[in-house]
KEKE-3310 file (N, C-alpha, C; in steps of 0.2 Angstrom, whole numbers, plus 5000, padded with zeros to 4 digits):
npx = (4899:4911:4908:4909:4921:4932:4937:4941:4952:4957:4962:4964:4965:4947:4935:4927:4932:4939:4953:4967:4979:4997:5009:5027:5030:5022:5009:4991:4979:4961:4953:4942:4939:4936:4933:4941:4942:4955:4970:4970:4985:4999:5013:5016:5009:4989:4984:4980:4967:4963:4974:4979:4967:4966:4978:4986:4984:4996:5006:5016:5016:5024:5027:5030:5036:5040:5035:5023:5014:4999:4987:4976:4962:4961:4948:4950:4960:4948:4937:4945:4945:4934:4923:4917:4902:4904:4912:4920:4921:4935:4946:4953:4945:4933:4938:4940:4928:4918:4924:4922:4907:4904:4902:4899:4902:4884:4878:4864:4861:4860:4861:4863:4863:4868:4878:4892:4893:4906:4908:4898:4901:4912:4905:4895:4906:4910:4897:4893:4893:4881:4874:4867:4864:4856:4853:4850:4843:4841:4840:4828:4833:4840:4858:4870:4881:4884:4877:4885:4896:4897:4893:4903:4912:4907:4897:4882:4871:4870:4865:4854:4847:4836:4824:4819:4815:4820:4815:4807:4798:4807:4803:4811:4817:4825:4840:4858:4865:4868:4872:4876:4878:4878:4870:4863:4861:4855:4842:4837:4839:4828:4821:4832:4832:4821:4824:4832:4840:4839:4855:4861:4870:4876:4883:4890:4894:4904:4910:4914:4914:4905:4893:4896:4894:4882:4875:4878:4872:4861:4859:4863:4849:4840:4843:4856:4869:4889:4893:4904:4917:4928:4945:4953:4969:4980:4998:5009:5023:5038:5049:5065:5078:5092:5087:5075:5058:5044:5033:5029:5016:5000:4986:4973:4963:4947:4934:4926:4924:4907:4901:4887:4878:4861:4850:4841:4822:4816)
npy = (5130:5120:5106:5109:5116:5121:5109:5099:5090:5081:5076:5088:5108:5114:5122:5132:5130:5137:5146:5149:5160:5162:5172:5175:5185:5184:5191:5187:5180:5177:5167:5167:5150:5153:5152:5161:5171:5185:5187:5199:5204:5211:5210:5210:5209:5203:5187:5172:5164:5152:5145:5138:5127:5110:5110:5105:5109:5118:5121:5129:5147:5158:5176:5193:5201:5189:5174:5164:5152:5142:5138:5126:5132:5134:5133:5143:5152:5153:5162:5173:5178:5181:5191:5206:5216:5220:5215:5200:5184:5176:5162:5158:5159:5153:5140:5136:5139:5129:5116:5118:5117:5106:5103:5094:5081:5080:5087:5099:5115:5131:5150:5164:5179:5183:5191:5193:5180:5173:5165:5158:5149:5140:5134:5126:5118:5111:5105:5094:5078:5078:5086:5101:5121:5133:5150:5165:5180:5198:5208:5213:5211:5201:5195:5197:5197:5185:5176:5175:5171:5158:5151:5153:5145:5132:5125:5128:5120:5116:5126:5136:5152:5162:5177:5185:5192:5200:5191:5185:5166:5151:5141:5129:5116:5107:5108:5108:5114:5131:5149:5163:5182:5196:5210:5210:5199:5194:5196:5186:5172:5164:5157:5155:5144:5137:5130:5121:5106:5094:5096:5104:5114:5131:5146:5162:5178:5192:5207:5216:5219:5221:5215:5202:5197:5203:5192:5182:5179:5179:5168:5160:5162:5155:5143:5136:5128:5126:5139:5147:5160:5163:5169:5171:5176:5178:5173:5178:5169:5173:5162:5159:5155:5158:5169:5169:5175:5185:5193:5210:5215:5208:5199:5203:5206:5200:5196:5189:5174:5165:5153:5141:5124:5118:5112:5096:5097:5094)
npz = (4770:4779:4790:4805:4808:4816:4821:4811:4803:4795:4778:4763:4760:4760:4746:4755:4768:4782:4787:4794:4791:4795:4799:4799:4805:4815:4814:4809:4798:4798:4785:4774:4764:4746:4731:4716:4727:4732:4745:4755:4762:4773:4769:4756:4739:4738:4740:4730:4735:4728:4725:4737:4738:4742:4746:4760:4778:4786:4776:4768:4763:4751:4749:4744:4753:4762:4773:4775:4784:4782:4791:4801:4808:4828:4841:4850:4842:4833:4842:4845:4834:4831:4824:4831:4840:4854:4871:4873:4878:4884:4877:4890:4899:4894:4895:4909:4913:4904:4911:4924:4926:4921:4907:4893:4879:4872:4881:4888:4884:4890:4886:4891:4885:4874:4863:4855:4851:4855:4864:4864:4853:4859:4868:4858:4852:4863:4866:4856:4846:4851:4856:4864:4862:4868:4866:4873:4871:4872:4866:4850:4836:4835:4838:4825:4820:4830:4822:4813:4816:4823:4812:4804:4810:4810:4816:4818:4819:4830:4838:4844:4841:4853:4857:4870:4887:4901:4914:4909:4908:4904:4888:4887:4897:4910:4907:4906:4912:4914:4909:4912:4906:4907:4914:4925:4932:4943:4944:4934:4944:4949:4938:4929:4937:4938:4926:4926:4930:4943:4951:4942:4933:4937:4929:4929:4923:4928:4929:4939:4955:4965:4958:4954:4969:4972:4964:4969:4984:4980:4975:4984:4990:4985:4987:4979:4980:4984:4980:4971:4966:4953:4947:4931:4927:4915:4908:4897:4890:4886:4875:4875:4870:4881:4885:4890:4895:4906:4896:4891:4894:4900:4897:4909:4921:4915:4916:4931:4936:4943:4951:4951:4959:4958:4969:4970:4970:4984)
capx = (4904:4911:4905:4915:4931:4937:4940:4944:4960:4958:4962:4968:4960:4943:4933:4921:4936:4942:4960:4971:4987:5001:5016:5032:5031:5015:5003:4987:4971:4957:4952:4937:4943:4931:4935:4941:4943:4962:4967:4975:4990:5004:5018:5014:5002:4988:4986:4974:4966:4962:4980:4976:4963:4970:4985:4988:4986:5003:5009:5021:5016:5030:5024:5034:5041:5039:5030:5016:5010:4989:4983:4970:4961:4957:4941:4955:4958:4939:4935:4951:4948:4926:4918:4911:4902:4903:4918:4919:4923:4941:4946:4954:4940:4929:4941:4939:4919:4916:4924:4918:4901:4900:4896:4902:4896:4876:4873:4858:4865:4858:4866:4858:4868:4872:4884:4897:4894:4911:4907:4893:4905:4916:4900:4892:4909:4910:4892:4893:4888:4873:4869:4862:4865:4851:4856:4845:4846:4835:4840:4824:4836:4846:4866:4871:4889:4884:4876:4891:4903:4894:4892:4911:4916:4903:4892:4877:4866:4873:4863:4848:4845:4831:4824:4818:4816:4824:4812:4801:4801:4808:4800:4815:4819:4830:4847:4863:4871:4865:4879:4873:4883:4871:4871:4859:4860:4852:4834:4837:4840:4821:4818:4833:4832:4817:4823:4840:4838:4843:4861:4863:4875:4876:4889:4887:4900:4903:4916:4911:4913:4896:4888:4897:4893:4875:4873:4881:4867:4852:4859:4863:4843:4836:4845:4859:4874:4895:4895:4911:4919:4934:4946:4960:4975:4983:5003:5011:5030:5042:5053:5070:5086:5097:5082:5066:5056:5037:5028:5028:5010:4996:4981:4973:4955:4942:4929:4922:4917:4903:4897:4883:4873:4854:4848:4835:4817:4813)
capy = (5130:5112:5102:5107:5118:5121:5102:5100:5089:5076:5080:5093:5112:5113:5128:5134:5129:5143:5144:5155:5162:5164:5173:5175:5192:5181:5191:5181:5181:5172:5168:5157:5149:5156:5153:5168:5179:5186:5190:5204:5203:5218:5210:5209:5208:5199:5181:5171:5160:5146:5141:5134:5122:5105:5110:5102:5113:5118:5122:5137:5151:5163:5181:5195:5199:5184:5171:5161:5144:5139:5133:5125:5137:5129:5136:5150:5157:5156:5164:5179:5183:5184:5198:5207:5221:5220:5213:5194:5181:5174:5157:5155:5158:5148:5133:5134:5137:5123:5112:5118:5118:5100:5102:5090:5081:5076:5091:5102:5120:5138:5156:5172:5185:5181:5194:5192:5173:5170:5158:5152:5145:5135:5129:5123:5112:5103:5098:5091:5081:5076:5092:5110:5124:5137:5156:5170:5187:5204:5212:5208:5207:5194:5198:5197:5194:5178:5171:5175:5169:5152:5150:5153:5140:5126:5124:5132:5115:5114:5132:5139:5159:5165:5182:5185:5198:5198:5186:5179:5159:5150:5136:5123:5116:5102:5110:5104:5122:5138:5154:5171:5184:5200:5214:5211:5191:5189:5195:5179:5167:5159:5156:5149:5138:5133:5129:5120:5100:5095:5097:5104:5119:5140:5151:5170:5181:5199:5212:5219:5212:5224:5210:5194:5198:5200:5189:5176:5179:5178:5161:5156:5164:5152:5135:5135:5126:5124:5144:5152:5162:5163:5176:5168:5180:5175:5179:5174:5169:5172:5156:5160:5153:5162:5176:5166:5179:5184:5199:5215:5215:5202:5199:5204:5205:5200:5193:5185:5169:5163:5146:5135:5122:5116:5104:5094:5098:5090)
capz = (4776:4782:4797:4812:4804:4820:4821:4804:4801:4788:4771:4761:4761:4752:4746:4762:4774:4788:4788:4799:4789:4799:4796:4804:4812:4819:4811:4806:4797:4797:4779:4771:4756:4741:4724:4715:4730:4733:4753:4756:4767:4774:4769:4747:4735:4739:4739:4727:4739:4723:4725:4743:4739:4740:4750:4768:4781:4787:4769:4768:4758:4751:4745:4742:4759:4768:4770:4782:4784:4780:4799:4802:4817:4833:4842:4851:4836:4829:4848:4847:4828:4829:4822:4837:4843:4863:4872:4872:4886:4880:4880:4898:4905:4893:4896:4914:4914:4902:4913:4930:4922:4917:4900:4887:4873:4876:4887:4884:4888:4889:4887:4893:4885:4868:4863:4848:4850:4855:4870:4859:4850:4863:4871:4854:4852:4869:4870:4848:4840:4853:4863:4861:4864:4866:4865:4872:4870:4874:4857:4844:4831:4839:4837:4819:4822:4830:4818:4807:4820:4825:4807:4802:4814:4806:4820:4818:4818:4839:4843:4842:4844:4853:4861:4877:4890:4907:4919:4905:4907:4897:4883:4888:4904:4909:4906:4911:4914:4912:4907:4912:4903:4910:4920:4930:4932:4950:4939:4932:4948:4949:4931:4929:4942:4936:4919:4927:4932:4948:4949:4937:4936:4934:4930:4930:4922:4926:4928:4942:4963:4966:4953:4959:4976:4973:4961:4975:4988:4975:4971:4991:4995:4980:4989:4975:4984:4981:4978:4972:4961:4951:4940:4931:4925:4909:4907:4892:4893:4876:4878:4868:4870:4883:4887:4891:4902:4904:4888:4897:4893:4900:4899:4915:4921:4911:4919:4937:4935:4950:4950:4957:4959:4960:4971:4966:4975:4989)
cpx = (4905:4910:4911:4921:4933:4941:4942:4950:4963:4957:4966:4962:4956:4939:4927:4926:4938:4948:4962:4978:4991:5008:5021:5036:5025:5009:5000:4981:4965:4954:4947:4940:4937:4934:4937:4943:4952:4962:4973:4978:4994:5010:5019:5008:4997:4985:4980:4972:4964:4968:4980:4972:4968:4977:4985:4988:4993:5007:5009:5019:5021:5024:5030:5040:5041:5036:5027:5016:5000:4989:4977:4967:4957:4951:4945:4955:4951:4939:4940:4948:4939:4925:4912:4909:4900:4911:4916:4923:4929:4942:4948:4952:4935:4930:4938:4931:4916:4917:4921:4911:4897:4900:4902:4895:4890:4874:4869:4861:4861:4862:4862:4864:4872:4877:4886:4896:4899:4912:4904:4898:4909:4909:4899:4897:4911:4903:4890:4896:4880:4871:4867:4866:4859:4851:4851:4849:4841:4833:4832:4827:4840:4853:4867:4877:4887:4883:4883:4898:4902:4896:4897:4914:4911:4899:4886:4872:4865:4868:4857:4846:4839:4832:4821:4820:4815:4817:4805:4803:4804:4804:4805:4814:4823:4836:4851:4868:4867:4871:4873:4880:4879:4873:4870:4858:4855:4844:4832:4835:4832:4818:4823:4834:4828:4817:4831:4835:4841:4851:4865:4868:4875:4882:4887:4894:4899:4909:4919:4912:4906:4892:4888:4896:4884:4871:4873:4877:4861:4856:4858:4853:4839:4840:4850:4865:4881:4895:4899:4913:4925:4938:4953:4965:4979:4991:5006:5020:5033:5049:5057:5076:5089:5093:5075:5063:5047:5034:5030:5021:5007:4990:4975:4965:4950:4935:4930:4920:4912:4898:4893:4879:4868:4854:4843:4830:4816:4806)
cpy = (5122:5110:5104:5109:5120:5113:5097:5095:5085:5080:5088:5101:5112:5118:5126:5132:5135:5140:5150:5154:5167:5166:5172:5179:5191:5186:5189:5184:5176:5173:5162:5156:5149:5155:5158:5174:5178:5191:5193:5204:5211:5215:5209:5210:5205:5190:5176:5164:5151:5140:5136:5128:5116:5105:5108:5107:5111:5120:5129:5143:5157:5168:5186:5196:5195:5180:5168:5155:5145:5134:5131:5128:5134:5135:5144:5154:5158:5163:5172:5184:5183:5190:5200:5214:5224:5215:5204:5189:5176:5166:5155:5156:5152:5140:5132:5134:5130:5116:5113:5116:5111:5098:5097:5086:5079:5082:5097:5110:5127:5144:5161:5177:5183:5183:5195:5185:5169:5164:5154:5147:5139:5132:5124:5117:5109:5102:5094:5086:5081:5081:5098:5112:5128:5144:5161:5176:5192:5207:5206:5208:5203:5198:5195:5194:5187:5174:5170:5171:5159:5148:5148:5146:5131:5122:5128:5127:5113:5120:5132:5145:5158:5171:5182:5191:5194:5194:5183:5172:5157:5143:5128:5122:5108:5101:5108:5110:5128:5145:5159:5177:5192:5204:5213:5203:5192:5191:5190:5171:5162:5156:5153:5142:5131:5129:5123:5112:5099:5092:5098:5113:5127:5142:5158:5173:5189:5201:5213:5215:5216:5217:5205:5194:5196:5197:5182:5176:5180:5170:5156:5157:5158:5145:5135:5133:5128:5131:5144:5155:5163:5169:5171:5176:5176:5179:5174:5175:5169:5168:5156:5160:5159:5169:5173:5171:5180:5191:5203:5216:5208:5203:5197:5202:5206:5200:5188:5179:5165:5157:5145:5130:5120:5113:5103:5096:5092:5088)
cpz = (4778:4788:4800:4810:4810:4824:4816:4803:4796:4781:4769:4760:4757:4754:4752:4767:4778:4788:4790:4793:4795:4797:4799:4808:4816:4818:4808:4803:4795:4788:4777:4763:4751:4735:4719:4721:4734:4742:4752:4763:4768:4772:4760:4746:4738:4736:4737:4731:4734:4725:4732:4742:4738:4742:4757:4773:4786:4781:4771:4762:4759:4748:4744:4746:4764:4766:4777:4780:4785:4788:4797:4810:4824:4836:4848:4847:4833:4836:4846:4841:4823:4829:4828:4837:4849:4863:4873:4879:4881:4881:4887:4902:4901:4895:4903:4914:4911:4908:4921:4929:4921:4911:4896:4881:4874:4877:4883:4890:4887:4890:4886:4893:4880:4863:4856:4848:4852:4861:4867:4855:4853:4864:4865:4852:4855:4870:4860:4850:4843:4854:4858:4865:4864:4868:4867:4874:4871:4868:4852:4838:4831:4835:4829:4818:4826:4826:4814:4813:4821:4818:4804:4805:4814:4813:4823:4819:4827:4842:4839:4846:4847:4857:4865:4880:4897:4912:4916:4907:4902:4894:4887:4894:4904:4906:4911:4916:4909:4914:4906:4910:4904:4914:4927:4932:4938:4946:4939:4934:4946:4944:4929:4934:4940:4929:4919:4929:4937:4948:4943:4938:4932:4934:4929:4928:4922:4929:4934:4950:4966:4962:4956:4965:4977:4969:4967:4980:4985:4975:4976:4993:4990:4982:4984:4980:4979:4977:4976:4968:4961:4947:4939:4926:4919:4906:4901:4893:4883:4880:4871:4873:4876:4886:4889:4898:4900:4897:4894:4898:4894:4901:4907:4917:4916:4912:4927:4935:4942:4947:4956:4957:4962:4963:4969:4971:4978:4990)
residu = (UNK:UNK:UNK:UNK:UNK:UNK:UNK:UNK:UNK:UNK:UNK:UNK:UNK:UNK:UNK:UNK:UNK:UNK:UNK:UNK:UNK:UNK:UNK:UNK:UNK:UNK:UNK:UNK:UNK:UNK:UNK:UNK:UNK:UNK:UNK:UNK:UNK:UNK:UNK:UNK:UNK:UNK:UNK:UNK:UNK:UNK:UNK:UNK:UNK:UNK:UNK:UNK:UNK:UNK:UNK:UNK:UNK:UNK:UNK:UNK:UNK:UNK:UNK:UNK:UNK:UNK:UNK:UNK:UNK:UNK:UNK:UNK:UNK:UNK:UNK:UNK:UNK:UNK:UNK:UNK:UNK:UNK:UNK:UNK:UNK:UNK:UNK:UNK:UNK:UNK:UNK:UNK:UNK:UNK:UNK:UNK:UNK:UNK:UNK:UNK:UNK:UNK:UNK:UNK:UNK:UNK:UNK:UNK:UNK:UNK:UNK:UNK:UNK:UNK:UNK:UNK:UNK:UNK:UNK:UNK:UNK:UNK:UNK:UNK:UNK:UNK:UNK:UNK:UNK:UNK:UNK:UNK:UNK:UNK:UNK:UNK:UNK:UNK:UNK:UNK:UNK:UNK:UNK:UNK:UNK:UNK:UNK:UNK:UNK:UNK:UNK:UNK:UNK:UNK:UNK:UNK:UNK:UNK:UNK:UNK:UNK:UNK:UNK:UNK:UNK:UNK:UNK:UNK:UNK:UNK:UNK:UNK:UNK:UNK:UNK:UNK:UNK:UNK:UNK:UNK:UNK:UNK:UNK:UNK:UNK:UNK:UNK:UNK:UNK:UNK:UNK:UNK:UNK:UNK:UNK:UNK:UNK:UNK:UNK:UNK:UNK:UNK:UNK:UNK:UNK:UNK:UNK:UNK:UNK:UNK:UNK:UNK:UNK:UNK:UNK:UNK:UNK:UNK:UNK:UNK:UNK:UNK:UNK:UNK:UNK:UNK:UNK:UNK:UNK:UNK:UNK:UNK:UNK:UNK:UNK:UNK:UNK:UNK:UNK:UNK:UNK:UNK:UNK:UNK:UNK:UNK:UNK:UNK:UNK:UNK:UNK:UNK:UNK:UNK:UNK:UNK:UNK:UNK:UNK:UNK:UNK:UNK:UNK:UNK:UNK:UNK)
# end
């Protein structure tokens, strides 16, 4: 797999690349480039992925009904088109948390509630090439699909799984942001706190205003200041000549997101 294929833009495609095919009934798929292996499409035969090497992303493929362009996939597409088995926190929240959160490249991050990895993913490309990420999860066989997701998206050298059970400490400390992704977050509060640097920052993601409510008063009872929570609503517009209006369909609640941060001890 190549370093960083959701950042990918120099040169022409080369075998272990991830490329998004796009059509032009805007069906996509995500495809690793293997030598010898043929991707099956809906709209023809399918399509020998050899012929791609060496092509530019952006190059036009015809087939028999139609045809598509070779993308290169930003870390949306990785995020939309992971292999999961749980529901995943979608970019227009990850956008907004990364950036509430702090985090960028350097920061040393934690995730409790490791899932399908699809956040793992966004995180592990805004804290690269210096930072971490370190991933826990309850499951003893850590999520599988992560690995393969993180993987897919050539950052796998930014994280580091591990398991854990709900109010063990943790090995690390001196995080820049801690991402609770859990039912039961407020469990959590005191252990992460202890594992956060001062000012350093929490977020908690859940469904639920029973969760965010009481996660939000375990954070206020532990000194955590600049509470608040957020939900963003995501509506997509089809923008055409002479009818530009909004989808009838949007993407609606997803998740809560409830921030905070540490002060340093007195």
């Amino acid at each position: 797999m190549n370093e960083n294929t959701a950042q990918k833009t120099d040169g022409g495609i080369a075998e272990g690349d991830v490329v998004l095919l796009w059509f032009d009934d805007e069906r996509t798929y995500m495809i690793e480039v293997v030598r010898g292996k043929r991707a099956s499409i809906h709209c023809g035969r399918p399509l020998l992925v050899d012929d791609w090497i060496g092509q530019p992303f952006g190059k036009k493929v015809v087939c028999e009904h139609g045809f598509g362009y070779l993308l290169n996939p930003t870390m949306e597409d990785l995020m939309m088109k992971a292999s999961r088995e749980s529901g995943i926190i979608y970019p227009k929240d990850a956008a907004l948390l990364i950036m509430k959160a702090g985090i960028h490249s350097g920061s040393k991050v934690m995730e409790i509630g490791t899932g399908s990895g699809s956040l793992t993913m966004a995180l592990a490309q805004a804290v690269a090439p210096n930072g971490h990420v370190f991933s826990y999860d309850r499951r003893e066989d850590l999520p599988k699909n992560a690995y393969k997701n993180v993987a897919r998206a050539g950052l796998s050298t930014q994280v580091t799984f591990l398991q854990r059970q709900a109010g063990e400490p943790f090995a690390e400390s001196g995080f820049d942001a801690v991402i609770l992704d859990i039912p039961q977050p407020w469990e959590e509060v005191a252990v992460v706190k202890a594992a956060l640097k001062g000012g350093g920052r929490v977020v908690s993601l859940n469904p639920t205003f029973n969760q965010i409510e009481k996660m939000a008063e375990a954070l206020r009872a532990q000194g955590f200041i600049c509470v608040e929570s957020r939900e963003l609503l995501e509506r997509e517009i089809l923008a055409r000549e002479g009818k530009t209006r909004p989808v009838q369909r949007m993407v609606g609640h997803t998740e809560f997101m409830l921030f905070g941060i540490r002060t340093a001890d007195e």
